[in-house]
C-alpha positions, 0 to 999 in steps of 0.5 A: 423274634425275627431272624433276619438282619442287616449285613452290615451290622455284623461285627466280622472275626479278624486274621488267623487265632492261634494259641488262643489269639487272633493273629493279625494279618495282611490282607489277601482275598477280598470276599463277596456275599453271595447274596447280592455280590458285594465285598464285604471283607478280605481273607488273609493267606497264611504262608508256610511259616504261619502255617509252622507257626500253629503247628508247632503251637498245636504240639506245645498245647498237646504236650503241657495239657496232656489231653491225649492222655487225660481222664477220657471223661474229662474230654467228654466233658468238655467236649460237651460244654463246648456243644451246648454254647454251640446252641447257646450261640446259635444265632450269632453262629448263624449271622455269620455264618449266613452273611458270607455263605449259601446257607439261609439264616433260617435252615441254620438256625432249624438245621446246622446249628443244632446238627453240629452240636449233636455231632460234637456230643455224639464224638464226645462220648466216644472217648471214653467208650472206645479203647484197646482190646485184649486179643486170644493169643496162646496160653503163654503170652498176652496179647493186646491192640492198644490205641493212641492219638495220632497227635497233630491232625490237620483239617480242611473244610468246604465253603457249602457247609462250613458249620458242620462240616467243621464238626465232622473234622474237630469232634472226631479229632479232638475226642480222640485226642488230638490237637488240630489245625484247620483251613476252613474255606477261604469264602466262609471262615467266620463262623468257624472262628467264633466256633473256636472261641466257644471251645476255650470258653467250654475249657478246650486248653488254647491252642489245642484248635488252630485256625489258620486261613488261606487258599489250597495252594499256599495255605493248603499245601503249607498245611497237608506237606507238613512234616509234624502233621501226623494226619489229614481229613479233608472234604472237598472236590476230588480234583483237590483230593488228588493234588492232596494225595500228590502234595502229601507223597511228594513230602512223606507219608501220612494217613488221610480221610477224603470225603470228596465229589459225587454225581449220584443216580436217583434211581425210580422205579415204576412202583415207587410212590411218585409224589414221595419220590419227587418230594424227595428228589426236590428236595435234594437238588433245590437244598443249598442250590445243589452245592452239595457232594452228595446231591443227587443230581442223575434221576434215572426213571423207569419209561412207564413212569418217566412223564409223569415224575418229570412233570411232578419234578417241574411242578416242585422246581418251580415254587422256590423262594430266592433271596438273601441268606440273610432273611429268614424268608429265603428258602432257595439260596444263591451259588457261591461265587461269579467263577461257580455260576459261570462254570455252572451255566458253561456246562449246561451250555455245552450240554444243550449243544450235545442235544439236551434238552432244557425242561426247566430254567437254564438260565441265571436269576434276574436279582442281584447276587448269583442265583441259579434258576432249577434247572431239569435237562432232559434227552441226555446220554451218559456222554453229556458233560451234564452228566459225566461232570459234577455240577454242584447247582440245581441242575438235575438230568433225567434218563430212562430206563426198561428193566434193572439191568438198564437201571444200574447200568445207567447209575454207575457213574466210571468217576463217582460213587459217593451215594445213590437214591433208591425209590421202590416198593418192593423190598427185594428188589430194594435190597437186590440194588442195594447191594449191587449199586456203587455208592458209600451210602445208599438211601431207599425211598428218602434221599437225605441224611438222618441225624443218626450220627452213627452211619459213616459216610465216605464214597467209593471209586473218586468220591474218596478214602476213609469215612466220616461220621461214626464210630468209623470216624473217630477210629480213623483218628487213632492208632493202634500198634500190637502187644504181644507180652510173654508170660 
């Protein structure tokens, strides 16, 4: 059975839900398809009283469901149910998701899809595995750590991966015990929505998910200022994460997780095996177009070997395969929006005026839409704009190096540290630079995430605070007070 569909067929969630039920709303931003740049629907903006109004739902719905204090079990249960609609879903998940997105139909029903259900379950368990721990105290007294949910939690999503990166902020929450309100992305908030209505259908009590839509500035700050949000979780661009961290001081003190932005080094040695590397390297820059924290966009290449990958890296940019997210064909997607492939194209523009030099692309697509050709500049410094700035598109640097010292001394980026890429064959080396890059996740000889929940992922430097994913996560979703009883 085809995948592929018309655009126009899908049958789009209207307003905010809140409490269960689509609130309606006036009309705010008008949304383009990425794919070839036509409106299709318009968000509404929920202001400050709208934004109290699914708060103050969230704590009613905490208070007369008693989830933070329900048979553990019971969460995980439900929890589940709700990831196996997930998959039961997946294709309507996917049309709505693809038809406002970046995301090709066809990786969300292969990827996103099951990925997100995963994460959920992976959470789930967790609620009723971990828990409070008795603590050696002396022989007189009892000592504990006793755990608790923080209560509200409020959440807010990107457009570049909007299915998952919702997982990443409900699945934690909710299995800890918590309520949550949401801002997903204004551009890609559809699937997100009809991802809420399949946790009631599983027995989420309504209310438990608010979402609310908006942009960062009204929605966004209504969100993370608010007095009864008792945690934030955000992943986004660090320029965001700074005016949370402002917004969030200028109105109190709350505890928050920021998975924010990322330029990292893909660090080649001349041992590596070469076809492996620009295989994975590839794959890292032509996946989703770039649009992702964590592509790794600085190739740093030992000079014995930098000819020969920078040709293999050509030879692999060039075979790609645009078109609209809604063919299941489509294996190189658009860029989001006018405004990102106008910033896109400015940087690489200033960058050739510094002194790089183009090898591959530079220029936008000629089709409908905005596309972005694989870019590959070569001859920069670490004072080019293409490398200091993050992109977020399928431009790629390429420098040189001689020996290790120059190597890592090219990867240390002075804003970024949200991952590395390490290409070696020899293992003491491999651990040596593990250690030594500043990165929140180092991947040796891959450059891509597993679906081993488990491993946290989080940046150093501006790249953020706090982790997702793993046990880290859903411990990020807790607090803990001490107990110290007299005997």
């Amino acid at each position: 059975m085809s995948l592929s569909f018309d655009p126009n067929s899908l049958t789009l969630p209207q307003g905010h839900y809140i409490g269960g039920t689509y609130v309606a709303a006036r009309e705010g931003m008008t949304l383009y398809r990425p794919s070839d740049a036509v409106a299709f629907a318009d968000c509404p903006i929920a202001d400050a009283a709208l934004v109290d109004q699914a708060v103050q739902t969230a704590k009613q719905a905490l208070k007369t469901s008693g989830w933070g204090t329900l048979r553990p079990r019971e969460r995980t249960k439900i929890l589940q149910r709700w990831a196996d609609l997930i998959e039961q879903h997946g294709e309507t998940l996917a049309k709505l998701e693809a038809v406002a997105s970046t995301r090709p139909v066809g990786h969300l029903i292969a990827g996103d899809i099951a990925v997100t259900a995963e994460q959920i379950r992976f959470f789930a368990e967790f609620a009723d595995k971990e828990g409070s721990d008795l603590v050696p105290t002396d022989g007189n007294s009892l000592g504990m750590i006793m755990t608790e949910p923080y209560g509200v939690v409020g959440a807010i999503t990107p457009w570049n991966f909007p299915l998952s990166m919702a997982g990443w902020k409900l699945g934690p929450a909710l299995a800890a015990g918590n309520a949550v309100v949401l801002k997903p992305s204004e551009m890609t908030p559809f699937a997100t929505l009809y991802m809420t209505e399949l946790a009631e259908k599983a027995g989420l009590p309504a209310g438990l998910i608010n979402i609310v839509l908006g942009d960062g500035p009204t929605t966004g700050n209504a969100l993370t200022g608010h007095p009864d949000i008792a945690k934030v979780s955000f992943t986004g661009s660090t320029g965001a994460g700074s005016a949370i961290m402002a917004n969030i001081a200028r109105t109190g003190v709350k505890p928050m997780t920021l998975e924010l932005g990322g330029k990292s080094p893909q660090v080649v040695f001349a041992d590596a095996d070469l076809d492996q590397t620009a295989d994975a390297i590839a794959r890292s820059i032509l996946g989703n177009a770039g649009q992702a924290c964590v592509a790794g966009s600085r190739v740093i290449v030992q000079d014995s070997v930098a000819d020969e990958l920078t040709a293999r890296l050509i030879a692999r940019m060039t075979v790609i395969r645009p078109g609209p997210t809604w063919d299941e064909l489509t294996d190189y997607a658009p860029i989001i929006s006018e405004r990102q492939i106008a910033r896109m194209s400015s940087i690489v523009e200033a960058s050739k005026a510094a002194g790089a030099e183009c090898l591959l692309g530079g220029e936008r697509l000629d089709r409908p839409g905005y596309f972005y050709a694989p870019t590959l500049l070569g001859n920069v410094t670490e004072n080019s704009p293409a490398v200091r700035e993050e992109i977020f598109g399928p431009v790629l640097t390429i420098q040189s190096f001689h020996d290790e010292a120059e190597a890592l001394a090219l990867a240390d980026h002075p804003t970024y540290g949200l991952a590395a890429g390490l290409f070696t064959r020899d293992l003491s080396r491999a651990i040596r630079l593990t250690q030594a890059l500043q990165a929140g996740t180092v991947w040796v000889n891959r450059y891509s995430r597993s679906r081993d929940h488990i491993l946290p992922t989080g940046g150093y430097k501006q790249s953020g605070i706090g982790k997702d994913l793993g046990r880290e996560a859903y411990q990020a979703n807790r607090k803990s007070k001490s107990v110290l009883i007299s005997l």
